[in-house]
PAZAPA-4460 file (N, C-alpha, C; in steps of 0.05 Angstrom, whole numbers, plus 32768, in hexadecimal, padded with zeros to 4 digits):
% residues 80
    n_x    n_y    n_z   ca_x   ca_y   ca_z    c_x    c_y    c_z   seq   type   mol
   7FC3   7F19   7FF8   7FB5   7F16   7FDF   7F9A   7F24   7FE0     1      X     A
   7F8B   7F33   7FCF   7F79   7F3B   7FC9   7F64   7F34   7FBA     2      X     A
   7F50   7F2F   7FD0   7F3D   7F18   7FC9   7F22   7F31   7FC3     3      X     A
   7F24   7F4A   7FCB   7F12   7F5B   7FCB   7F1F   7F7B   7FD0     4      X     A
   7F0B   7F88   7FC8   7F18   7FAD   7FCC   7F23   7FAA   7FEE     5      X     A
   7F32   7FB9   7FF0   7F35   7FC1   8003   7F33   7FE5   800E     6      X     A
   7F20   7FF1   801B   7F13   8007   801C   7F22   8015   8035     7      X     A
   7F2B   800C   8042   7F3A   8015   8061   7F53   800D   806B     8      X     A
   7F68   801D   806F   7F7C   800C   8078   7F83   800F   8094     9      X     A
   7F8A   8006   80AB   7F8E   8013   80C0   7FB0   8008   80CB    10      X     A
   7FBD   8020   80D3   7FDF   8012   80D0   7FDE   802B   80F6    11      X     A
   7FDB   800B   8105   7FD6   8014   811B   7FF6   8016   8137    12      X     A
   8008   801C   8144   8014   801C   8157   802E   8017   8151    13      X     A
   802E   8031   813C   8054   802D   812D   8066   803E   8142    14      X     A
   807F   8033   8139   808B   8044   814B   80A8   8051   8138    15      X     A
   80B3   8062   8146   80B8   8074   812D   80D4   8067   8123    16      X     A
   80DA   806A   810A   80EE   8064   80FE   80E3   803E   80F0    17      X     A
   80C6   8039   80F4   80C2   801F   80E9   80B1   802B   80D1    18      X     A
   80BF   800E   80C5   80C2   8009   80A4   80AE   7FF4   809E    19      X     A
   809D   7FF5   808A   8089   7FE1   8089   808A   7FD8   8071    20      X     A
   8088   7FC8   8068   8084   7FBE   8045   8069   7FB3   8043    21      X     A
   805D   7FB9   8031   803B   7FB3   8030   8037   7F9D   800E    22      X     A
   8034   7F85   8007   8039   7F7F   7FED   8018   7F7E   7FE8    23      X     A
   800D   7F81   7FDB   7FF1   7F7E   7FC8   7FEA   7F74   7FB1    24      X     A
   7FE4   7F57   7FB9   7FE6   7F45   7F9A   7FCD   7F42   7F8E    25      X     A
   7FC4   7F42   7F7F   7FAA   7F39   7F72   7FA4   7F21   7F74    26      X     A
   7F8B   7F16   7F7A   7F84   7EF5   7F78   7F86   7EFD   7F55    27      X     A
   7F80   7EDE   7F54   7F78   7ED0   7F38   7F61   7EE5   7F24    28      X     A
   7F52   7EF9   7F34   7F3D   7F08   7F27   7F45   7F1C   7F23    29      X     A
   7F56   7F2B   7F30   7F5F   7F46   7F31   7F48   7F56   7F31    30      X     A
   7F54   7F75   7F27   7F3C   7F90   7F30   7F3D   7F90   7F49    31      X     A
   7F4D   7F88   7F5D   7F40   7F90   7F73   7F50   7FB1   7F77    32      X     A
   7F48   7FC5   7F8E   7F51   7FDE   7F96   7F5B   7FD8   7FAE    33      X     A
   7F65   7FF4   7FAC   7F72   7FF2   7FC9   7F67   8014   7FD1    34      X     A
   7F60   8023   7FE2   7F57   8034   7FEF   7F55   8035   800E    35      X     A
   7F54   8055   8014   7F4A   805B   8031   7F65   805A   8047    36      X     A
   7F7A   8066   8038   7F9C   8067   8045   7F91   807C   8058    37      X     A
   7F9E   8076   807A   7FA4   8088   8080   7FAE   80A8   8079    38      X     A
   7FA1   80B9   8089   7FA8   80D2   8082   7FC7   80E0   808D    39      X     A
   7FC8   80CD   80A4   7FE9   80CC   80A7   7FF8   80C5   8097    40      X     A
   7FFD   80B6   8079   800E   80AC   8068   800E   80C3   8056    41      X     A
   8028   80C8   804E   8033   80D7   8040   803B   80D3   8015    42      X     A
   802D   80CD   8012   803B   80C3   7FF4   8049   80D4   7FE6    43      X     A
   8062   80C9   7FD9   8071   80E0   7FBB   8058   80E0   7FA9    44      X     A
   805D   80FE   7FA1   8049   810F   7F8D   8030   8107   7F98    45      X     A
   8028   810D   7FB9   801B   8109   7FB9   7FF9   80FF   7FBB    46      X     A
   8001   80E9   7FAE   7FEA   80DF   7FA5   7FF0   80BB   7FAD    47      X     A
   7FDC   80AE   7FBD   7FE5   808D   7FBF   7FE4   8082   7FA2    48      X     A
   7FF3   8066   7FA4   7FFB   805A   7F8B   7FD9   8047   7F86    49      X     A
   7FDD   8048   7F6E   7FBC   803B   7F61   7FC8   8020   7F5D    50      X     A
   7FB8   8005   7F6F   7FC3   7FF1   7F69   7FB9   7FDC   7F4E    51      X     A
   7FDA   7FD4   7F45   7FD4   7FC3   7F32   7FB8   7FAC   7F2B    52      X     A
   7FAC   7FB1   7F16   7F93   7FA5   7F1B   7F94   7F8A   7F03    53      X     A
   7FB2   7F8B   7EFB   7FA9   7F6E   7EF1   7FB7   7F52   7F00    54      X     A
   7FA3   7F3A   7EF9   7FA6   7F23   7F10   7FBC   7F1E   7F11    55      X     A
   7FC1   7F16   7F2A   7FDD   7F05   7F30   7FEF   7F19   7F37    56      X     A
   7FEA   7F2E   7F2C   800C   7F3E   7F2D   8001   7F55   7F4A    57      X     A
   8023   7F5F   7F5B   8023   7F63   7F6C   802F   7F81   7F6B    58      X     A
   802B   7F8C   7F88   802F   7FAD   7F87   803D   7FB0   7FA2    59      X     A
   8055   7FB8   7FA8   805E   7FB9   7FC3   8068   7FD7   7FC7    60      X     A
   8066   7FDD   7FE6   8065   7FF6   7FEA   8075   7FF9   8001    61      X     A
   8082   8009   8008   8092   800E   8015   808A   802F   802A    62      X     A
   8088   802C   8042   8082   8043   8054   8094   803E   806D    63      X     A
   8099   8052   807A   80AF   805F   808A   80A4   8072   80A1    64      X     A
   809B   8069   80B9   808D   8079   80D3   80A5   8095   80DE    65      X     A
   80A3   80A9   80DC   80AF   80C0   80E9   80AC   80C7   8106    66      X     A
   8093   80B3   8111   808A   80BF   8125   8071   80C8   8125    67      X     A
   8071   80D8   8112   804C   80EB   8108   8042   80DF   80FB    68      X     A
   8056   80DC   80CD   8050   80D1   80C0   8053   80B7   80B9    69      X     A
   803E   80AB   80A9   8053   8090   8094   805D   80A3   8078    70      X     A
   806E   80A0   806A   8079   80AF   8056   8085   8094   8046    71      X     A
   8074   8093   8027   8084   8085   8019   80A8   8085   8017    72      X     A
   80A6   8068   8019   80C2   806B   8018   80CB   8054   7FF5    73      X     A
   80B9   8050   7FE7   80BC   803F   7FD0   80A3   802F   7FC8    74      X     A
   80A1   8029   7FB3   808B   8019   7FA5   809B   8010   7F8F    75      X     A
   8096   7FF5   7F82   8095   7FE2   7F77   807F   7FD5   7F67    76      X     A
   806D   7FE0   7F53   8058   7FD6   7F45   8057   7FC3   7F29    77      X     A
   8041   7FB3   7F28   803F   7F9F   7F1E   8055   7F8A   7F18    78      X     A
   805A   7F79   7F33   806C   7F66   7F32   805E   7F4E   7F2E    79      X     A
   8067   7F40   7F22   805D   7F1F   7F1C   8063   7F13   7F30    80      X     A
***
């Protein structure tokens, strides 16, 4: 749950072929961010996903270790 921004993420001692699911819920206040992905993660089009900023509702993300990269492997935004 997200009680505040979060500015840094650190996704430390994967090993390859692991799968991670990450969920990101908003407290009761929402607005919070999410920033500061590794430069090893890979996102489709690109660009990391902007997390849902209204309260309560949740954002789950899906990444996949190669070895080198994390590479999205799915997202799921604004779930109740």
């Amino acid at each position: 749950v997200l009680t505040g921004n979060i500015t840094g993420i650190t996704l430390s001692g994967p090993v390859r072929g692991q799968q991670l699911m990450l969920r990101f819920t908003q407290d009761g206040t929402g607005n919070r961010t999410v920033t500061g992905w590794p430069a090893s993660v890979r996102w489709v089009g690109a660009a990391a996903p902007v997390i849902t900023a209204t309260a309560s509702r949740s954002d789950l993300i899906c990444l996949l270790f190669d070895g080198t990269n994390w590479w999205e492997c799915g997202r799921s935004q604004n779930q109740g």
